[in-house]
SETIPA-471537 format. One record per residue: residue number from 1; residue in one letter; z, y, x of N, C-alpha, C in turn. Coordinates in pm, whole numbers, plus 50000, padded with zeros to 5 digits. Layout:
<atoms>
<seq->NUM, type->a, nup->Z, nnorth->Y, neast->X, caup->Z, canorth->Y, caeast->X, cup->Z, cnorth->Y, ceast->X>
...
</atoms>
This chain:
<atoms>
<seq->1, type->x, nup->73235, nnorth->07274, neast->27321, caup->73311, canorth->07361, caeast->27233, cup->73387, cnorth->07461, ceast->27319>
<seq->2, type->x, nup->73386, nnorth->07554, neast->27289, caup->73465, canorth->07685, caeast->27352, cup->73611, cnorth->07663, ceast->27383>
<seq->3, type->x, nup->73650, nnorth->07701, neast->27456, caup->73811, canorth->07734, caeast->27484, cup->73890, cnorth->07882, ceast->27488>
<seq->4, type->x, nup->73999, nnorth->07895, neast->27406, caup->74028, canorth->08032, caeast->27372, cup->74161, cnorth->08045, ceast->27497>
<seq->5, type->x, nup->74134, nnorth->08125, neast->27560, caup->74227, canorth->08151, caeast->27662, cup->74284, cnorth->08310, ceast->27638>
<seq->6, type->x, nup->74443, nnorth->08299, neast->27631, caup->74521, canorth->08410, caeast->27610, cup->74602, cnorth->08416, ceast->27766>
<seq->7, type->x, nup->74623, nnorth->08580, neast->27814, caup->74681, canorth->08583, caeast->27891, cup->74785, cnorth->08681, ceast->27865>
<seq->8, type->x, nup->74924, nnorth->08611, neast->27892, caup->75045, canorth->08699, caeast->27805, cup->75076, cnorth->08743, ceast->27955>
<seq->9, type->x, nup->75126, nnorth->08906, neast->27945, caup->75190, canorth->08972, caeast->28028, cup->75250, cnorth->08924, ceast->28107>
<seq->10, type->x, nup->75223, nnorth->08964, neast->28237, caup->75242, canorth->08888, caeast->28362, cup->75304, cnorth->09027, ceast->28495>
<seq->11, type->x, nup->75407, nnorth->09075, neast->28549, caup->75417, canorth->09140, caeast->28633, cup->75367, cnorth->09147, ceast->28771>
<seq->12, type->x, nup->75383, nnorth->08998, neast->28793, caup->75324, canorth->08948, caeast->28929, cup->75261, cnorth->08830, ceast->28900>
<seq->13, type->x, nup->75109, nnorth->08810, neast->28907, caup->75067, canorth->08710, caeast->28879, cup->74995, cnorth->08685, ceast->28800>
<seq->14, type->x, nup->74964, nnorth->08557, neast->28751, caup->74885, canorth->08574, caeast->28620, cup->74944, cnorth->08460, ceast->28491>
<seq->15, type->x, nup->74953, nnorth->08447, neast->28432, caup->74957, canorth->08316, caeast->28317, cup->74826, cnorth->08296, ceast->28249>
<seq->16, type->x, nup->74804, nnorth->08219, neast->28197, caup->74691, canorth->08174, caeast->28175, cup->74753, cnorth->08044, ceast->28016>
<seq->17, type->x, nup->74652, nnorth->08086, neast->27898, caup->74712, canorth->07961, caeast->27839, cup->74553, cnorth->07955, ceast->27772>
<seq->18, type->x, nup->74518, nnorth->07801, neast->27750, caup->74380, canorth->07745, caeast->27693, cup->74434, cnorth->07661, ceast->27599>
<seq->19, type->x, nup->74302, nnorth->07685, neast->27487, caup->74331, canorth->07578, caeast->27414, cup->74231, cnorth->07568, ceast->27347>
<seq->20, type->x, nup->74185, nnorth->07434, neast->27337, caup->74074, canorth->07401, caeast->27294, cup->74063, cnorth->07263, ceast->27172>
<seq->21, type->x, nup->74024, nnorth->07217, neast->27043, caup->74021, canorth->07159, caeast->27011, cup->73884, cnorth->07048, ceast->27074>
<seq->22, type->x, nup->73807, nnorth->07053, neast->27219, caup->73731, canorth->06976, caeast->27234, cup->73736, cnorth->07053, ceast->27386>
<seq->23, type->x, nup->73760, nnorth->07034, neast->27468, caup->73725, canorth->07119, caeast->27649, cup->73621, cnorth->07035, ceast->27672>
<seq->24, type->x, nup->73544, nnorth->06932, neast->27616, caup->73445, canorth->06882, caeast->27682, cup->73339, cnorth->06915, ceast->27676>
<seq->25, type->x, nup->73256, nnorth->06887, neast->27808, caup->73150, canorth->07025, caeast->27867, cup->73183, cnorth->07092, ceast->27971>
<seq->26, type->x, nup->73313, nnorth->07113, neast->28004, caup->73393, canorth->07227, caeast->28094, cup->73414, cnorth->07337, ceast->28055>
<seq->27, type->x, nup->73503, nnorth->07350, neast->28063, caup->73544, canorth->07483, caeast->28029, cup->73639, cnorth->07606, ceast->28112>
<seq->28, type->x, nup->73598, nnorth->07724, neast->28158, caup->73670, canorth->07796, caeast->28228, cup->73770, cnorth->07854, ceast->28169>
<seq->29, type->x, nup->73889, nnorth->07826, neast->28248, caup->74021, canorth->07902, caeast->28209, cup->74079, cnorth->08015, ceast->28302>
<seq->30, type->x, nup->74006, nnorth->08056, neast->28426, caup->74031, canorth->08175, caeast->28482, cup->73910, cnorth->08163, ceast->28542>
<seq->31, type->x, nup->73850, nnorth->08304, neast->28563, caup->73708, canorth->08341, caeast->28647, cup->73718, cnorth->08349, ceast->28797>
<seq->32, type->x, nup->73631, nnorth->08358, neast->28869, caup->73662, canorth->08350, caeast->28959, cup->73668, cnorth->08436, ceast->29054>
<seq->33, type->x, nup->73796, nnorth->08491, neast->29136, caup->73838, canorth->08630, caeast->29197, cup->73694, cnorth->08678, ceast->29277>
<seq->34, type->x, nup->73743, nnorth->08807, neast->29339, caup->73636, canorth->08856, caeast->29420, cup->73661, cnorth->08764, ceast->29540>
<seq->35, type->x, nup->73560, nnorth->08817, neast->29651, caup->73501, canorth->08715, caeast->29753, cup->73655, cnorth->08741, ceast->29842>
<seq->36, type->x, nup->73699, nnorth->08634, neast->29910, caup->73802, canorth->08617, caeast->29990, cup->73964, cnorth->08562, ceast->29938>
<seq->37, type->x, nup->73932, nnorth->08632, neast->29791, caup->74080, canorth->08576, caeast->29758, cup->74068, cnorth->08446, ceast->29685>
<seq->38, type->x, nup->74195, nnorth->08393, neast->29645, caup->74227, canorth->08275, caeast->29612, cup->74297, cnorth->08247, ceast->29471>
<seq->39, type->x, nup->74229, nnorth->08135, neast->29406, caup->74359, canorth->08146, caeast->29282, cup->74445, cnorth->08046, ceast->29317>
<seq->40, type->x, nup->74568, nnorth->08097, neast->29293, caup->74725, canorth->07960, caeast->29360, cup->74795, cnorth->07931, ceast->29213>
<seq->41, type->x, nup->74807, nnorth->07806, neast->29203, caup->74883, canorth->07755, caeast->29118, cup->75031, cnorth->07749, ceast->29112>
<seq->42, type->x, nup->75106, nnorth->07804, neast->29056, caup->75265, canorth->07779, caeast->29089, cup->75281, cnorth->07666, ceast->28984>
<seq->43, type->x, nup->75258, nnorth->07675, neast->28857, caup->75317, canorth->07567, caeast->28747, cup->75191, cnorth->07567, ceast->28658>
<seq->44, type->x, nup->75161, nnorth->07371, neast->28587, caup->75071, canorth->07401, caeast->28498, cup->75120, cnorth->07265, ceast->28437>
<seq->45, type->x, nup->75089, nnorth->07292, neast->28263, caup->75123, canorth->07200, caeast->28204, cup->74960, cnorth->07184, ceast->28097>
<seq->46, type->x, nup->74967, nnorth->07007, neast->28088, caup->74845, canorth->07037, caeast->28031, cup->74917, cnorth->06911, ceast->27938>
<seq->47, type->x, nup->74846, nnorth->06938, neast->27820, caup->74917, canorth->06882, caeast->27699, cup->74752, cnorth->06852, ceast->27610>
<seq->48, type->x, nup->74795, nnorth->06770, neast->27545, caup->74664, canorth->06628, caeast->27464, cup->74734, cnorth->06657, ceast->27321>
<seq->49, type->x, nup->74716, nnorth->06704, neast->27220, caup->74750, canorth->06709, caeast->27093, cup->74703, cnorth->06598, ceast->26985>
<seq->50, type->x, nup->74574, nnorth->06565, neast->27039, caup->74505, canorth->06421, caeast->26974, cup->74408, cnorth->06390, ceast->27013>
<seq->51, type->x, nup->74397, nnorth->06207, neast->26986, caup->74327, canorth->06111, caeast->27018, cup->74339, cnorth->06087, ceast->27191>
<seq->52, type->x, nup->74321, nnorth->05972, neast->27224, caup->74322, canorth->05938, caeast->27348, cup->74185, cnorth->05978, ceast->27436>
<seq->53, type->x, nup->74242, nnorth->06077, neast->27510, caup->74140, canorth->06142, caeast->27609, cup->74186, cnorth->06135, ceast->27745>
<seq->54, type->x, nup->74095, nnorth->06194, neast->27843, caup->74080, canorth->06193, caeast->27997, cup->74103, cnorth->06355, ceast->28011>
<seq->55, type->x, nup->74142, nnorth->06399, neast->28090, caup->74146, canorth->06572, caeast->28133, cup->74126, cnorth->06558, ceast->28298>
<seq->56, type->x, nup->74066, nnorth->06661, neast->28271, caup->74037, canorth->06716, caeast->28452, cup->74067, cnorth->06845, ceast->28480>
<seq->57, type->x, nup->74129, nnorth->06864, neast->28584, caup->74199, canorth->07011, caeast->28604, cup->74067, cnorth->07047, ceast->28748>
<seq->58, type->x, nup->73971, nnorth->07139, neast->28754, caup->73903, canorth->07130, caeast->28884, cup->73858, cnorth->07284, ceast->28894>
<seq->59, type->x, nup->73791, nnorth->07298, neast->29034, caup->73748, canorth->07374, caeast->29073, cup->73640, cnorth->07395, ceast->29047>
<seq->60, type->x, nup->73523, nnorth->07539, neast->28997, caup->73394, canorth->07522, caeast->28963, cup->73368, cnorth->07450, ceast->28844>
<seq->61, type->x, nup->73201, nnorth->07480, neast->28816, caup->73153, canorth->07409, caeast->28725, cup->73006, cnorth->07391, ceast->28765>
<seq->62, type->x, nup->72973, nnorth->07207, neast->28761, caup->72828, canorth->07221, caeast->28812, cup->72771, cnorth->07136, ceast->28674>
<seq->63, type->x, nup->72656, nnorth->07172, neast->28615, caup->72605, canorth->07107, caeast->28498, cup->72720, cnorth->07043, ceast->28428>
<seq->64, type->x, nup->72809, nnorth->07143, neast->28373, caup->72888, canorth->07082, caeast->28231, cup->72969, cnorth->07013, ceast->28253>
<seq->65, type->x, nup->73021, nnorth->06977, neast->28408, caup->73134, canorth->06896, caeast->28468, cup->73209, cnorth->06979, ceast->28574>
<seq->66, type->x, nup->73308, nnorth->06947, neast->28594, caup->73398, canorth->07036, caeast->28688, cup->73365, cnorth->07017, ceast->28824>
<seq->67, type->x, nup->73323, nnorth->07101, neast->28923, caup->73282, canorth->07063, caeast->29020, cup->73355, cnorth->06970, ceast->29128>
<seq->68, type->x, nup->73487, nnorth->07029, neast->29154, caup->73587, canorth->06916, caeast->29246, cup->73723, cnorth->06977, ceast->29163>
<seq->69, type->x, nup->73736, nnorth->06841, neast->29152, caup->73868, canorth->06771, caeast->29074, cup->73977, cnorth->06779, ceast->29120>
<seq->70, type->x, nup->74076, nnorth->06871, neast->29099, caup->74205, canorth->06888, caeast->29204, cup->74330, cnorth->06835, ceast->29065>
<seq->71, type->x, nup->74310, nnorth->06751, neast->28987, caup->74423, canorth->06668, caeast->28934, cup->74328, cnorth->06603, ceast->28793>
<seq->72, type->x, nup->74344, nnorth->06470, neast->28844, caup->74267, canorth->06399, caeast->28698, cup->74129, cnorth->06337, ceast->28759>
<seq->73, type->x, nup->74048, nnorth->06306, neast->28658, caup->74054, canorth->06247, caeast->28499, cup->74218, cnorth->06217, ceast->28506>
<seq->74, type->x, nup->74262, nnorth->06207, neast->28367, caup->74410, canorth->06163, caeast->28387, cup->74409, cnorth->06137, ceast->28216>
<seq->75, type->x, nup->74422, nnorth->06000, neast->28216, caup->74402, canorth->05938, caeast->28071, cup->74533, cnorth->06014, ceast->27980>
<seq->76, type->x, nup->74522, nnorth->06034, neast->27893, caup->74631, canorth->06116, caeast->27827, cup->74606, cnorth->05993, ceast->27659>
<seq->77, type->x, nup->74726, nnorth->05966, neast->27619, caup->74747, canorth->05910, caeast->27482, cup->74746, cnorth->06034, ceast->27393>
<seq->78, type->x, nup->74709, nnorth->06039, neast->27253, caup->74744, canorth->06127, caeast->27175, cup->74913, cnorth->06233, ceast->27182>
<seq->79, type->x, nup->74910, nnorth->06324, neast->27167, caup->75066, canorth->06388, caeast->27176, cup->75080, cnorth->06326, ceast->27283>
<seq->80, type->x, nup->75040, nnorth->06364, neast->27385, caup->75135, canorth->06378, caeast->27535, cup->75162, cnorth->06520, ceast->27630>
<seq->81, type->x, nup->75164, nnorth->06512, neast->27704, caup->75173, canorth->06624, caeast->27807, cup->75201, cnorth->06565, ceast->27972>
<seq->82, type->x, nup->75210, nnorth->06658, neast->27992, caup->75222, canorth->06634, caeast->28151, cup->75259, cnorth->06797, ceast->28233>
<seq->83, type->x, nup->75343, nnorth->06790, neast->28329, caup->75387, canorth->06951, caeast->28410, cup->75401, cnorth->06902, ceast->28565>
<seq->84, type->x, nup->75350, nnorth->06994, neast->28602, caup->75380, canorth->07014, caeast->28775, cup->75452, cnorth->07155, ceast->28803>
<seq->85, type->x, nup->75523, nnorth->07152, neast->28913, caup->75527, canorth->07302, caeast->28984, cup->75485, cnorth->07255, ceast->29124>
<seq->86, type->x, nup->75428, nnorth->07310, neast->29148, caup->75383, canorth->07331, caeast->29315, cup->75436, cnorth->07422, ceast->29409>
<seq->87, type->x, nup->75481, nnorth->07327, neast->29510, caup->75557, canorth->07413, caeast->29582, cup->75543, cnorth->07326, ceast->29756>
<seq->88, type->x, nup->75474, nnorth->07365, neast->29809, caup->75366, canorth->07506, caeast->29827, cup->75283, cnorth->07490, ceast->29732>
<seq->89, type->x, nup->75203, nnorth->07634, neast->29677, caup->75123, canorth->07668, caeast->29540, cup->74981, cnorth->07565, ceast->29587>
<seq->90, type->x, nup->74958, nnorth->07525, neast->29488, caup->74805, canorth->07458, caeast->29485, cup->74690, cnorth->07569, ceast->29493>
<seq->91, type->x, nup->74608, nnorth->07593, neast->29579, caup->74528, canorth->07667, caeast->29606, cup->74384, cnorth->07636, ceast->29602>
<seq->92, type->x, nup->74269, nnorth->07698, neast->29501, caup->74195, canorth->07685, caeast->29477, cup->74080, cnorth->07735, ceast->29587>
<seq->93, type->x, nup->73971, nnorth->07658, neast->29626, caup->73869, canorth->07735, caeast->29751, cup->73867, cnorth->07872, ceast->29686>
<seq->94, type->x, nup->73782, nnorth->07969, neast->29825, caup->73768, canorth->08095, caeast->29770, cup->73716, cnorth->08105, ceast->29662>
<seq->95, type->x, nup->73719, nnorth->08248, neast->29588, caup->73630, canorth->08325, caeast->29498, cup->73568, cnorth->08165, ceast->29363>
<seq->96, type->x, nup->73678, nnorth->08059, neast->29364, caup->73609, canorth->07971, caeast->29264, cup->73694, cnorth->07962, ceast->29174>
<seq->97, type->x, nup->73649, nnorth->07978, neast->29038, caup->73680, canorth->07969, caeast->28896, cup->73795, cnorth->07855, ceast->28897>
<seq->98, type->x, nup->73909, nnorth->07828, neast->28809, caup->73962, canorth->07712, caeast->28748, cup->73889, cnorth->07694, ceast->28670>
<seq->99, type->x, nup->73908, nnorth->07547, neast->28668, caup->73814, canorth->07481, caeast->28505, cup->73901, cnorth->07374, ceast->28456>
<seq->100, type->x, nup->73850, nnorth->07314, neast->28318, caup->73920, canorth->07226, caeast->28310, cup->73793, cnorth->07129, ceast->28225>
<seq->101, type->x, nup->73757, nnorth->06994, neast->28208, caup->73714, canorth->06897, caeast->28137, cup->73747, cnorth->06807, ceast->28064>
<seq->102, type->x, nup->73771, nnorth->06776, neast->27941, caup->73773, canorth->06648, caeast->27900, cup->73648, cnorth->06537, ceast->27834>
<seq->103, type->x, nup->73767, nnorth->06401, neast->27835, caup->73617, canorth->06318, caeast->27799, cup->73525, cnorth->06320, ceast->27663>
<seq->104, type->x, nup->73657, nnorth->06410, neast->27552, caup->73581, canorth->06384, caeast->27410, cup->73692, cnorth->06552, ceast->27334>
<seq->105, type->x, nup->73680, nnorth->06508, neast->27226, caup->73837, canorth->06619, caeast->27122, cup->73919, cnorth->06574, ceast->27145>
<seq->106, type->x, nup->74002, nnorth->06640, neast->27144, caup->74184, canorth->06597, caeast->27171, cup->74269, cnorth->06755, ceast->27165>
<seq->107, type->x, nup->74223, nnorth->06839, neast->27051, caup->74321, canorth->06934, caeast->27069, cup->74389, cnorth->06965, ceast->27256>
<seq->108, type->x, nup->74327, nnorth->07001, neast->27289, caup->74388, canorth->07048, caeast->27466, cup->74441, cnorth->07173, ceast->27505>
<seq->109, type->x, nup->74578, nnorth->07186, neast->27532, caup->74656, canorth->07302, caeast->27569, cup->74664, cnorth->07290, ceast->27715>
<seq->110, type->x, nup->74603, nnorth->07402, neast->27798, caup->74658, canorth->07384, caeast->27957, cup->74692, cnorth->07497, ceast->27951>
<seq->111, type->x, nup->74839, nnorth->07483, neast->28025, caup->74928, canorth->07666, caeast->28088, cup->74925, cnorth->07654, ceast->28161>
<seq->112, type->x, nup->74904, nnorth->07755, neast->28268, caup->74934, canorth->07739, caeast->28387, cup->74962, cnorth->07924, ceast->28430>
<seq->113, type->x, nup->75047, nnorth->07878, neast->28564, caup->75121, canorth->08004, caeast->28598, cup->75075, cnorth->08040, ceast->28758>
<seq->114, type->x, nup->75032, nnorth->08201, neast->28811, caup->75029, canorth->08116, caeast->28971, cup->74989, cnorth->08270, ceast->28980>
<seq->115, type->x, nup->74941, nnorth->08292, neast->29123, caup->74894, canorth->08400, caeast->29146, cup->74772, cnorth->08465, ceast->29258>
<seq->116, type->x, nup->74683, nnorth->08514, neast->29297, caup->74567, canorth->08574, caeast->29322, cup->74592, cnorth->08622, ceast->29450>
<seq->117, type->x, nup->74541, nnorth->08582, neast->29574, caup->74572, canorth->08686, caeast->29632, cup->74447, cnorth->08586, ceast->29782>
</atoms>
């Protein structure tokens, strides 16, 4: 199932917000920069609206799964959430997409805040 990603005005940086009533399959929530730069994470909150699911926050996408997993599977109960800030920023390999996966539906909100460079 698709994921609708809005990106609200950002001066420096980017925001990023997904939401998906099913992310499973994988789903991209930022593309992936040109060759050399990096996407950095400053803050991301990823939130489970329903049913008890797994989320994966990762890098890439190889056949319908996230390629490497930089937080998760991470069992989530119905109505939960979860937030980080990173500090130093979590940094994604070059020129590779964020993604995110889950194991089934669960209404899935991930924000995340960070910047490109």
């Amino acid at each position: 199932m698709a994921i609708t990603v809005t990106s609200p005005a950002s001066k420096v940086g980017f925001i990023v917000n997904g939401v998906s009533a099913d992310a499973s399959g994988c789903e991209e929530l930022l593309a992936a920069p040109a060759a050399g730069l990096c996407i950095k994470i400053r803050h991301l909150t990823i939130n489970n609206g329903a049913n008890a699911i797994s989320i994966t926050l990762g890098q890439g996408e190889t056949g319908g799964s996230v390629t490497t997993a930089l937080i998760g599977p991470i069992a989530f109960a119905a109505n939960t959430s979860l937030q980080w800030s990173f500090n130093p920023l979590m940094e994604l390999t070059a020129a590779t997409a964020l993604t995110c996966d889950a194991s089934g539906a669960g209404n899935v909100c991930i924000f995340c805040q960070g910047l490109i460079e």
